[in-house]
C-alpha positions in Angstrom: -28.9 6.0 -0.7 -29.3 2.6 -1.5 -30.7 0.9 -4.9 -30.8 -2.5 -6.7 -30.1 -2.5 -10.3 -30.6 -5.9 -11.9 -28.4 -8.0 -10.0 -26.1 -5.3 -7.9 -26.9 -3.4 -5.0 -25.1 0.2 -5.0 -24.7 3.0 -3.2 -25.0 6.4 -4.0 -21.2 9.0 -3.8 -23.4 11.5 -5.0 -20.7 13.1 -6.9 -21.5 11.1 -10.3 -19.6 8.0 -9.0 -20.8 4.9 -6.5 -19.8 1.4 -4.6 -21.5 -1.6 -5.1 -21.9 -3.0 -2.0 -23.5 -6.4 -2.8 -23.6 -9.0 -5.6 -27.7 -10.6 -5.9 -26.9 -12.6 -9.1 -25.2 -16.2 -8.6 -24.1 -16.6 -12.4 -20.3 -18.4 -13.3 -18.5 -15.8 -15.1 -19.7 -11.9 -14.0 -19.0 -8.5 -16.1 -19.2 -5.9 -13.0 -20.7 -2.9 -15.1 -18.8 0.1 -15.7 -22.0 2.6 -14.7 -25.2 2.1 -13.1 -28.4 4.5 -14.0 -25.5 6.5 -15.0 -23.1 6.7 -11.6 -19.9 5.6 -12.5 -18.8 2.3 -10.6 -15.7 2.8 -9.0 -15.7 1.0 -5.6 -16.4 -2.7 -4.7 -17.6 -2.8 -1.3 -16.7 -4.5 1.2 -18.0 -8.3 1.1 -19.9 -7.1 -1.9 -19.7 -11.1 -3.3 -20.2 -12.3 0.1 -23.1 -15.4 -0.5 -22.7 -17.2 3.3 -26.2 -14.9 4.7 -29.1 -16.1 5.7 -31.3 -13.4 7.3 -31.9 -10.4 4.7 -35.9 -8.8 5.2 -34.0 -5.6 6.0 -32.1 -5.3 2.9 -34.9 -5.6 0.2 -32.4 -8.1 -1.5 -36.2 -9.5 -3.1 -36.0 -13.8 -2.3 -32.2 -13.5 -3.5 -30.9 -15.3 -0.4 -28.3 -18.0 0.2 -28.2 -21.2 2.5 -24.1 -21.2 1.8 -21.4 -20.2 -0.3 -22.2 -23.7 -2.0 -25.0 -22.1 -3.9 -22.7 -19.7 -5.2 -20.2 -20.7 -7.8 -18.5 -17.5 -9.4 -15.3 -18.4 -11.3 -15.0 -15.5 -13.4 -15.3 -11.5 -12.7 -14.6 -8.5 -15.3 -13.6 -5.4 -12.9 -14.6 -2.7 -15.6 -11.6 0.3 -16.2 -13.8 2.7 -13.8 -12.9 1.2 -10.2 -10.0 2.4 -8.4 -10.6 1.0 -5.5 -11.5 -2.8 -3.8 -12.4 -2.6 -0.8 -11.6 -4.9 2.0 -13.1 -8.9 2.0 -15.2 -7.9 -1.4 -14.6 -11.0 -2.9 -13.2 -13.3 0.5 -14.7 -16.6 0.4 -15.3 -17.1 -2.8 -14.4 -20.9 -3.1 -14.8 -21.2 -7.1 -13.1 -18.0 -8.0 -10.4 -18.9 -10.3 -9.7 -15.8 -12.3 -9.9 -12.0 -12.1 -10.0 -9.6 -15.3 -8.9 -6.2 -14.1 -9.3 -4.1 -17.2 -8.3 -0.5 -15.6 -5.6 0.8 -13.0 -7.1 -0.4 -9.9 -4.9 1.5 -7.1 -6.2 0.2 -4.4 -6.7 -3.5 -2.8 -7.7 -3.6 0.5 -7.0 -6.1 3.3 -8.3 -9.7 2.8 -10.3 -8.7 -0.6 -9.4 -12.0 -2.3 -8.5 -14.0 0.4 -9.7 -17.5 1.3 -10.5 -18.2 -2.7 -8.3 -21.0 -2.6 -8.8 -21.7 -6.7 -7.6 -18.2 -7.8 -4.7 -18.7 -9.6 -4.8 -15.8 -12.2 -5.3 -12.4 -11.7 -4.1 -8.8 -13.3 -2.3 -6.3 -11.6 -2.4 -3.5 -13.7 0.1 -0.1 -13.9 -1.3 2.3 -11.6 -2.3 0.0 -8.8 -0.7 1.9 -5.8 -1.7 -0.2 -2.4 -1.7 -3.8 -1.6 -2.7 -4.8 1.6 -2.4 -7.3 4.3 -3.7 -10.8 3.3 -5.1 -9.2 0.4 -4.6 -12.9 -1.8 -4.1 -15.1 1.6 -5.3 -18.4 0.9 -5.3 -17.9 -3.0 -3.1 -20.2 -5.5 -1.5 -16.4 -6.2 2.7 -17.1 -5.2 4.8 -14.3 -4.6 6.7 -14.7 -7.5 4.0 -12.7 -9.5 5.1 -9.7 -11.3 3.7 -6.3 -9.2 3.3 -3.5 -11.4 6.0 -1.2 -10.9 3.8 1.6 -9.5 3.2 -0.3 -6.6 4.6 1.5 -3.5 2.7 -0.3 -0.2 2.6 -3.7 -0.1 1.1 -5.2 3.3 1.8 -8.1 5.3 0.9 -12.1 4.1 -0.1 -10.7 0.9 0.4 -13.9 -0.7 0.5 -16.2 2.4 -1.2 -19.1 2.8 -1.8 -21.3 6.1 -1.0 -24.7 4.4 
């Protein structure tokens, strides 16, 4: 099941915890909650901060739409100490992300879930991440010379890469 509080959409694990699986709000810095009407947040879903749509009468997203990623300018997001897991492309695109707060151990990062932010230059990888993988900061001002936690045991392909 499906619901909207303020401005995430999230879906229902049914087992206490759940995924938001789309951003509505367009504000600068953003504190992803830590529970919605008491689920605990522990996924971002994938293209959850995804703003390039145009067609959304089947999503009841309420007049929250987009003409391009130009009208969304997110520099900042919080990733509260609940979420274990980002899935794949749940930020890509996001052309004024500069900076990621990662307050818990995230263990998982999916393929391309920060790629193609090409002002993210600080992020925290935290003890406990597990799984990076491929192209998960492709395009990003993230080098390879940044310290991995040591718990890291899977790191994909182009992680850092870039096409310049």
């Amino acid at each position: 099941m499906s619901s909207i509080k303020k401005d995430f959409v999230y879906a229902d694990f049914e087992d206490g915890k759940c995924k938001i699986t789309r951003y509505l709000g367009n504000d600068v810095d953003v504190v992803i909650p830590s529970e919605i009407d008491g689920n605990i947040v522990s996924t971002i879903g994938s293209q959850a901060f995804k703003k390039d749509y145009h067609e959304h009468s089947h999503c009841g997203c309420h007049g929250h739409h987009y003409s391009n990623d130009e009208d969304f300018k997110l520099r900042t997001v919080t990733i509260p100490d609940t979420v274990s897991y980002i899935e794949r492309e749940a930020f890509k695109g996001c052309k004024f992300l500069e900076r990621v707060i990662i307050l818990g151990p995230v263990r998982i990062i999916d393929k391309e879930a920060f790629a193609e932010c090409p002002k993210l230059s600080d992020i925290s990888l935290n003890e406990g991440l597990e799984k990076i993988y491929d192209r998960a900061f492709f395009g990003t001002l993230l080098q390879k010379d940044n310290v991995l936690p040591s718990s890291v045991i899977f790191v994909g392909e182009d992680v850092f890469g870039s096409d310049k």
